[in-house]
N, C-alpha and C positions, 0 to 999 in steps of 0.2 A: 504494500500500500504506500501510495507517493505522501510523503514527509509536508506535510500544510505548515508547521514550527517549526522555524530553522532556530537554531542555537548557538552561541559562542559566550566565550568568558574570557576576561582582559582583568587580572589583577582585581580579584572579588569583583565586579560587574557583570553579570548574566545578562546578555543580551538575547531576548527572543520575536523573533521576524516572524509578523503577518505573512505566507507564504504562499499563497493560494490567487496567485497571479491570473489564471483562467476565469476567475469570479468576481475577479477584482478584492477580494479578500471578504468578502459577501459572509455574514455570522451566519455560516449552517452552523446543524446541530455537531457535526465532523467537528470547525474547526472551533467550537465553542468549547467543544469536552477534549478537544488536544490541550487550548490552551490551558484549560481550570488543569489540565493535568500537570503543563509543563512548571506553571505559579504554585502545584503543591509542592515538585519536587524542590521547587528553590525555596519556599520558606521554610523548608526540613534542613535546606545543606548547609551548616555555621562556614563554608568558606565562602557564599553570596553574600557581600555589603550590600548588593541596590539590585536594581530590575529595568534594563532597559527596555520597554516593548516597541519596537520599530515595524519597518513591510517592507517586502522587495513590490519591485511594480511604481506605478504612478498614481495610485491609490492606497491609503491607510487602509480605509474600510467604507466600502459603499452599502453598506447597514444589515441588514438584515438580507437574508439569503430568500428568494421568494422561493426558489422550488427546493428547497431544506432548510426550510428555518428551524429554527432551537426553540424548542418548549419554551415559555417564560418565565417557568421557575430556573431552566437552566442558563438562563439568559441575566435573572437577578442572582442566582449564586454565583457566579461570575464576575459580575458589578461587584459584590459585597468583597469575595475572595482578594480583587484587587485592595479596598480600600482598607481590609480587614490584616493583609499580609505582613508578615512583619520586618519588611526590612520595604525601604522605600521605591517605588516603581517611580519612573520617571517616563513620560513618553517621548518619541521621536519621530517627527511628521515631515517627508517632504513633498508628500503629491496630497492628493485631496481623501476629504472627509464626510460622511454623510450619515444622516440618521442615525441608528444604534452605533458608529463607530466613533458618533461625540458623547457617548454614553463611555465607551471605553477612555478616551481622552478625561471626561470628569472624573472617574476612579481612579486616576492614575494623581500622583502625590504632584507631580511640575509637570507641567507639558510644557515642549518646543518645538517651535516647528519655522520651515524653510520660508523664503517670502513666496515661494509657488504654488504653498498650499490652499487648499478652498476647502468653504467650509459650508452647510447647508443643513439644518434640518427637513427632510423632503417630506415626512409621512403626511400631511396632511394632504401632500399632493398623489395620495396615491389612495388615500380616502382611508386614513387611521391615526391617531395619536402619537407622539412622542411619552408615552406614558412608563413603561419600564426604567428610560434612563431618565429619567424625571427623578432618581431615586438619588444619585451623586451629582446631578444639574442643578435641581434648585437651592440645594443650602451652597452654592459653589458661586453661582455664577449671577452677574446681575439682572433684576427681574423684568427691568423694561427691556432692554438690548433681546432676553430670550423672548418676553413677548413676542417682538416684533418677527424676532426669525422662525417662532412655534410657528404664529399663523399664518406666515406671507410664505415660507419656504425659499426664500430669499437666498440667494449664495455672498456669504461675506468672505471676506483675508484675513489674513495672518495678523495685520494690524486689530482691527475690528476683535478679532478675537483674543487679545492681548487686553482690550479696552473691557472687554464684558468681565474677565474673568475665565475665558475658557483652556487659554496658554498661557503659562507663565514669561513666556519669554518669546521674541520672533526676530530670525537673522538672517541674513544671504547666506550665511556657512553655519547650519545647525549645528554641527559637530563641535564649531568653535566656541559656539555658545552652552552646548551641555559641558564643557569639559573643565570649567571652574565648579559646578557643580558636583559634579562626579570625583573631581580632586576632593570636596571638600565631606561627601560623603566618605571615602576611604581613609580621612582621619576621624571619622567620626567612630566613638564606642559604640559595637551593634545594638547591646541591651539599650543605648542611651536614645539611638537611635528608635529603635521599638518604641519604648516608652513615650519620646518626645512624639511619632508618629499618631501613636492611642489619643494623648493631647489634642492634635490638629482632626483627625478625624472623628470626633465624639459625636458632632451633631451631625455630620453625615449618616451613621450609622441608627440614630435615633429616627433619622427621618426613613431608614429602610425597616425597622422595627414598627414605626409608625403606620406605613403609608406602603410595605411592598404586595401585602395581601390583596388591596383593592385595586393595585395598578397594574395587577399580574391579569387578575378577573378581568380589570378594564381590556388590557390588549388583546386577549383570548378571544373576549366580546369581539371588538372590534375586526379582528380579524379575520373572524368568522363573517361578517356581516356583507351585506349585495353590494354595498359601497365599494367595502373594500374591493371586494373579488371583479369589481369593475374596475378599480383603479389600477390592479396590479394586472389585469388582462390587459387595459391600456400601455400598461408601463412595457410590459412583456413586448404588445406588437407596433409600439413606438407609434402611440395616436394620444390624440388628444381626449381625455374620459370624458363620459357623457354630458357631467356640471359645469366641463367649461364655459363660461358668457363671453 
């Protein structure tokens, strides 16, 4: 079976690459439960400092997989596993982003990304909710900036998303720019590191204890619903769905 998680480690940093370049890195249920696997192995191994999550291709993640998508419980165990990990994930973007794959960027502790990435919430345009990664978005990111891009489906930049809150940081050479970070993670104490981690994400985690039951139900709904299955039949054969005015 061909490898979707590629892998490498530099001096305690595990780097693991979105790898499913045919799909565009599209969340099936495949490479949903690769990834939740590759993030147990590195919270288990004491020689991982950080977590780099990158992609080969020109896209991070174009969201959710229409013809194998992931359960939605396994979609939030996922979300939580990132933010819940104990050593820090950081991501790294240099092509574009969509839907569920700015769900993965909110779980992640710093995002950075290239100045050629894009960024877009689409589900509405495909006749469904941003409701699952709603779960590390909204205590994360600010509330009018996601309004505007929940419901227009808008495509914004790297800037733009620097501004909201959804990247920590945005460069013409990402590398350059994680790499004071990454130095500064590798003098850091792991435990200290842990701990300070639990600190920063408290109120993330409450809002997935709070609010992942009915956002799970919500997208299930939704997914299921004539809307949708006309959005994504649109999507599928590149037409415009039946609500456009």
């Amino acid at each position: 079976m061909t490898t979707i998680i590629g892998r490498s480690r530099t001096r305690g940093v595990e780097t693991l690459s979105l790898d499913a370049t045919g799909t565009r890195n599209a969340l099936s249920a495949r490479l949903v439960a690769g990834l939740a696997d590759a993030l147990a192995e590195c919270g288990k191994d004491p020689e991982v400092r950080a977590v780099v999550l990158t992609h080969t291709g020109t896209t991070f993640s174009a969201g959710a997989d229409l013809r194998e998508p992931p359960h939605p419980d396994a979609l939030v165990a996922l979300l939580r596993q990132l933010v819940e990990l104990p050593k820090p994930v950081l991501a790294r973007v240099t092509g574009h982003v969509r839907a569920g794959g700015l769900g993965l960027l909110a779980a992640c502790d710093l995002a950075f990304a290239g100045t050629a990435a894009t960024f877009a919430f689409t589900e509405v345009r495909i006749g469904v909710a941003p409701a699952v990664i709603s779960l590390p978005l909204l205590p994360r990111t600010d509330p009018r900036a996601l309004a505007r891009y929940y419901l227009t489906g808008e495509r914004f930049g790297p800037e733009e998303a620097v501004r909201t809150g959804l990247l920590t940081a945005a460069a013409a050479d990402v590398d350059e720019a994680l790499a004071p970070a990454l130095e500064g993670l590798r003098r850091s104490a792991p435990e200290a590191l842990a701990e300070t981690k639990r600190l920063l994400t408290a109120r993330v985690l409450e809002t997935f204890d709070r609010d992942a039951a009915d956002l799970t139900a919500l997208s299930a709904r939704l997914f299921a619903s004539d809307q949708a299955r006309e959005g994504m039949t649109a999507f599928l054969e590149k037409r415009d769905p039946a609500w456009v005015v």
